[in-house]
MDAnalysis code that builds the backbone (N, CA, C; Angstrom):
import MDAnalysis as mda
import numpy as np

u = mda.Universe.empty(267, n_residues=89, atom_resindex=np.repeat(np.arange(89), 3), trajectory=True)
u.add_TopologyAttr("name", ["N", "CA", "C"] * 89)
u.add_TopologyAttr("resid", np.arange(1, 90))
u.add_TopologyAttr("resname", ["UNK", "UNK", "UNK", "UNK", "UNK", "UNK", "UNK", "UNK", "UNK", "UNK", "UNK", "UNK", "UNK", "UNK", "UNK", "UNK", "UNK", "UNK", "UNK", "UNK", "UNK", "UNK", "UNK", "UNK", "UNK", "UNK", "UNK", "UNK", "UNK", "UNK", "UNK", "UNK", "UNK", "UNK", "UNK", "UNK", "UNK", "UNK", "UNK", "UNK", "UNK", "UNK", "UNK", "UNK", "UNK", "UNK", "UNK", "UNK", "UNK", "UNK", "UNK", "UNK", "UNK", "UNK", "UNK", "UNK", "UNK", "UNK", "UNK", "UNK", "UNK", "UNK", "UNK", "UNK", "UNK", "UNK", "UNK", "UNK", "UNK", "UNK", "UNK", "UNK", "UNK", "UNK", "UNK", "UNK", "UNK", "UNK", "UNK", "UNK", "UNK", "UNK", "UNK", "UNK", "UNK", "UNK", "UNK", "UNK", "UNK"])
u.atoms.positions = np.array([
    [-11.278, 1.845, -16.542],
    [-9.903, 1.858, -16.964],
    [-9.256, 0.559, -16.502],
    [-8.531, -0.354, -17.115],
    [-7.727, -1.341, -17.098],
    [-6.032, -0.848, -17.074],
    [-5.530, -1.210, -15.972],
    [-4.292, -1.375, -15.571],
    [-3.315, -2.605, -15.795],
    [-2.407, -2.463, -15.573],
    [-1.458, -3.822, -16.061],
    [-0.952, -4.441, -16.932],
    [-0.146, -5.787, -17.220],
    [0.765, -5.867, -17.543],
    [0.348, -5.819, -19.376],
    [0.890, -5.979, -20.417],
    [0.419, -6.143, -21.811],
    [-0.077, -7.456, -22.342],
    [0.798, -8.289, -21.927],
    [0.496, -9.977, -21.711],
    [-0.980, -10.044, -21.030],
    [-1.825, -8.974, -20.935],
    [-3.022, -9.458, -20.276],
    [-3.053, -10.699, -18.922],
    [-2.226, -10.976, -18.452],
    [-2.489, -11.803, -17.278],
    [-2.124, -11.249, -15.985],
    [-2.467, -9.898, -15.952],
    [-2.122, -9.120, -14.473],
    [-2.568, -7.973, -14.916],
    [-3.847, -7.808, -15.042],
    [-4.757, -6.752, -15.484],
    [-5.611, -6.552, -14.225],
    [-5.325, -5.122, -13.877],
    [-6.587, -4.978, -12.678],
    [-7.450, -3.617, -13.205],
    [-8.557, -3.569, -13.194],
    [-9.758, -2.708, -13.560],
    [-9.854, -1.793, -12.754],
    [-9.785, -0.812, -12.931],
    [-9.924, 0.367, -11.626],
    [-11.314, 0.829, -11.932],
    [-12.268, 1.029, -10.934],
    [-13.660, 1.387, -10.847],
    [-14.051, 2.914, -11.049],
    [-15.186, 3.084, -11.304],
    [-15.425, 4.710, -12.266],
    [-14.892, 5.835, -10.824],
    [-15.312, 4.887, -9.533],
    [-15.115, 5.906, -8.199],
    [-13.840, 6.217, -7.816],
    [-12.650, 5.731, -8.532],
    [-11.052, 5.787, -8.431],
    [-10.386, 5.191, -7.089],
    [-11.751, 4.542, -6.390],
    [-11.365, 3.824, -4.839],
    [-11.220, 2.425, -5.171],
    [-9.958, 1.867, -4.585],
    [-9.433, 0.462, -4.636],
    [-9.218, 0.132, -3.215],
    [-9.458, -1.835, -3.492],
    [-9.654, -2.297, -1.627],
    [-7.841, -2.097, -1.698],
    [-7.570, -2.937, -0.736],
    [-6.540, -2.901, -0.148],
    [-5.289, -3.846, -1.317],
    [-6.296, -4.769, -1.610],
    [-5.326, -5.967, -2.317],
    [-4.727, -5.303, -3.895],
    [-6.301, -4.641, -4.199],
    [-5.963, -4.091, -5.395],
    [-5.094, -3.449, -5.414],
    [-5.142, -2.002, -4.489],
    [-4.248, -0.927, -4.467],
    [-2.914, -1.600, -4.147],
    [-2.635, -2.646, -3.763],
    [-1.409, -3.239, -3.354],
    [-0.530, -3.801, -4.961],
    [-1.793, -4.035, -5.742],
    [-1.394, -4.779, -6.981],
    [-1.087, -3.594, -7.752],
    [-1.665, -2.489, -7.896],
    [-1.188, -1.350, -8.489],
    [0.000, -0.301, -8.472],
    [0.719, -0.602, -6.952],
    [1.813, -0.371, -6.514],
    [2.730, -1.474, -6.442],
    [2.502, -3.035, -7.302],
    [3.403, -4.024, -7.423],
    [3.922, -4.296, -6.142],
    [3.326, -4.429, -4.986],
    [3.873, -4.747, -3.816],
    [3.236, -5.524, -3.001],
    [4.044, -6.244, -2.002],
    [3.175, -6.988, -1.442],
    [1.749, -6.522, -0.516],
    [0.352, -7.001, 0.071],
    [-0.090, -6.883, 1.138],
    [0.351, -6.069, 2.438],
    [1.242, -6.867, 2.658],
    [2.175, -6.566, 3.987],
    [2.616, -5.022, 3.912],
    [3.820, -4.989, 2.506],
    [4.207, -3.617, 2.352],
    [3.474, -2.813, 2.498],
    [2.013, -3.077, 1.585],
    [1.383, -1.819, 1.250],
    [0.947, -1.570, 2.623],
    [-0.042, -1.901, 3.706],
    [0.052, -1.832, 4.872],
    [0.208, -1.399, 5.873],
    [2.064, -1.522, 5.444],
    [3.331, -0.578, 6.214],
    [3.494, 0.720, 5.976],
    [2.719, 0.802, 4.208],
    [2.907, 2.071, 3.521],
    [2.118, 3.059, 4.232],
    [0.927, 2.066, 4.305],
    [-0.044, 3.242, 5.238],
    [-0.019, 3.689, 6.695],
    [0.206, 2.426, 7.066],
    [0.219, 2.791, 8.407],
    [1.113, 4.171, 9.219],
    [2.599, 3.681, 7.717],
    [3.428, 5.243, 8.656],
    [3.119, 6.385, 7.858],
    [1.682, 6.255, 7.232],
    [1.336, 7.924, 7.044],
    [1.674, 7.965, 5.141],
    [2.392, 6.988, 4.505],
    [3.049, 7.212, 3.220],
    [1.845, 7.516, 2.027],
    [0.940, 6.732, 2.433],
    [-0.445, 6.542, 1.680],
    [-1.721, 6.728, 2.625],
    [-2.131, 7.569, 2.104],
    [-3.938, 7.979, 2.686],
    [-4.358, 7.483, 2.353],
    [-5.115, 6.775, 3.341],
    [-6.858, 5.999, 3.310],
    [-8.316, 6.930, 3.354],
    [-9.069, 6.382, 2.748],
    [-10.306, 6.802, 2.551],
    [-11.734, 6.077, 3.508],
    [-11.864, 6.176, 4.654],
    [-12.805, 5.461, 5.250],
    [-14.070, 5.653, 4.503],
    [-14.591, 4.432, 4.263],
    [-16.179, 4.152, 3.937],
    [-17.106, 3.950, 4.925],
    [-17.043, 3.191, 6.067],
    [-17.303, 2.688, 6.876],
    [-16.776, 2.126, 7.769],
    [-17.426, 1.801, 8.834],
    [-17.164, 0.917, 10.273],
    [-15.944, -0.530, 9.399],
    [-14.914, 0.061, 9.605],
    [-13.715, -1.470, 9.162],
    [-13.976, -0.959, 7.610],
    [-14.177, -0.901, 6.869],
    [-14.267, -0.595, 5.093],
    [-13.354, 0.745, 5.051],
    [-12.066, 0.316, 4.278],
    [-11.344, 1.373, 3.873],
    [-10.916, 1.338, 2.144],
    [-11.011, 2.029, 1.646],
    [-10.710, 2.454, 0.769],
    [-9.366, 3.411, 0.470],
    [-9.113, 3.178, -0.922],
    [-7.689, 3.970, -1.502],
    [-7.848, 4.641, -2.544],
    [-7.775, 6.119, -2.826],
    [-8.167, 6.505, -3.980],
    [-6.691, 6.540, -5.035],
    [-6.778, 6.500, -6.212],
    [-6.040, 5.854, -7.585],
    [-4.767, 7.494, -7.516],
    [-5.362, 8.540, -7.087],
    [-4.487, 9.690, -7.610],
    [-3.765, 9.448, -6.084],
    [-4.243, 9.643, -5.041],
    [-3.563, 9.290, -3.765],
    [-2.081, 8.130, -4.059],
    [-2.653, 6.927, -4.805],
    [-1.521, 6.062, -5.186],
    [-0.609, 6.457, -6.321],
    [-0.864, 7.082, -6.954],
    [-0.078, 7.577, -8.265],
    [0.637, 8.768, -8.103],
    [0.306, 10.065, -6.832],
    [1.230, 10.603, -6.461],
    [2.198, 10.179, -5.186],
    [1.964, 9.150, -4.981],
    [3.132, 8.652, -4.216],
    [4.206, 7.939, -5.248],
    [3.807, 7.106, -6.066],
    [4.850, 6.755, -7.300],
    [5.540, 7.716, -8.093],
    [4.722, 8.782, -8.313],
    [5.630, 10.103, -8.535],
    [6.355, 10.757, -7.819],
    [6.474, 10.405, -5.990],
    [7.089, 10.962, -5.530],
    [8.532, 10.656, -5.529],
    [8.214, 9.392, -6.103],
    [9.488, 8.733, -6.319],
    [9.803, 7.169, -5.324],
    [8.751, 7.360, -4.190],
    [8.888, 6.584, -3.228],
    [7.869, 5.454, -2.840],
    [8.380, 4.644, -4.159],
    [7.614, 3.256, -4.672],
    [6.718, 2.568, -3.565],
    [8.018, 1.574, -3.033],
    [8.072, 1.057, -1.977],
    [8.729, 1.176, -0.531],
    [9.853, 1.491, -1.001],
    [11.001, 2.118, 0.313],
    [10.454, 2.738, 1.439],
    [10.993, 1.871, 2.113],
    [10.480, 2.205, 4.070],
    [11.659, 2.613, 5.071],
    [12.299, 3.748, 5.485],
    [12.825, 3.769, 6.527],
    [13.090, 2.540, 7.505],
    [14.394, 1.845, 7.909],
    [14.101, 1.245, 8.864],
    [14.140, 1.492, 10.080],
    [13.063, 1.018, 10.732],
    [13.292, 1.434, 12.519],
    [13.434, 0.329, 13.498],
    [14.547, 0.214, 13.861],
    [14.902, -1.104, 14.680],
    [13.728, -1.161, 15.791],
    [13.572, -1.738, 16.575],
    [12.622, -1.851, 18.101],
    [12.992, -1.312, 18.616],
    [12.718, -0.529, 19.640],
    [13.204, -0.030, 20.776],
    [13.829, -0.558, 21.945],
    [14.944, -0.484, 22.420],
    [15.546, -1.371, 23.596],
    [14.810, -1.820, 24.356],
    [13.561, -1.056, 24.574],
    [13.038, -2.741, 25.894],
    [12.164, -3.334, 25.121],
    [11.420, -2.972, 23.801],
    [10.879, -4.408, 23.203],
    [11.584, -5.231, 22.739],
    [12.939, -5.019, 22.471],
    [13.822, -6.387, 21.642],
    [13.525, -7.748, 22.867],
    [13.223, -8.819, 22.064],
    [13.730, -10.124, 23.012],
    [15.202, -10.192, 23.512],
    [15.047, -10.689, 24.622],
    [16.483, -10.783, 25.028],
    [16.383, -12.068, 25.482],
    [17.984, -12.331, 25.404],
    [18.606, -13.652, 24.694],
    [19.483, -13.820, 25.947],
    [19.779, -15.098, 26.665],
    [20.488, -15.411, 27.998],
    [21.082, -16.130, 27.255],
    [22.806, -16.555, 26.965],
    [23.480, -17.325, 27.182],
    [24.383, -18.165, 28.310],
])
């Protein structure tokens, strides 16, 4: 299955196993690296371990989070008072 834009120049191929690396699944949710990342890390998107460091993303995992409505949007959480740098004037 081929994903993306109609203009054919942002077409990504999704594989018969519905698991995408990281960059892909990032391109399929139109977001950056970084975001996607963030997405996972606080729990928003499940990973699929393959192996020792090899993670994987499966395609319905990403497509019911876009249905959830909650694209990209991240809660913000400031630092906590003693990690902020502090600043002497």
């Amino acid at each position: 299955m081929t994903y993306g834009k109609l203009d054919g120049r942002s077409t990504l191929t999704i594989p018969q196993s519905g698991l995408l690396r990281t960059e892909d699944a990032a391109r399929y949710l139109t977001c950056s690296e970084s975001t996607f990342k963030r997405l996972v890390r606080s729990g928003c998107i499940p990973k699929t371990r393959i192996s020792a460091g090899v993670v994987r993303f499966r395609v319905t995992d990403l497509d019911a989070h876009l249905e959830r409505g909650t694209r990209v949007a991240l809660e913000f959480t400031p630092w906590p008072e003693h990690l902020r740098r502090r600043t002497s004037r």
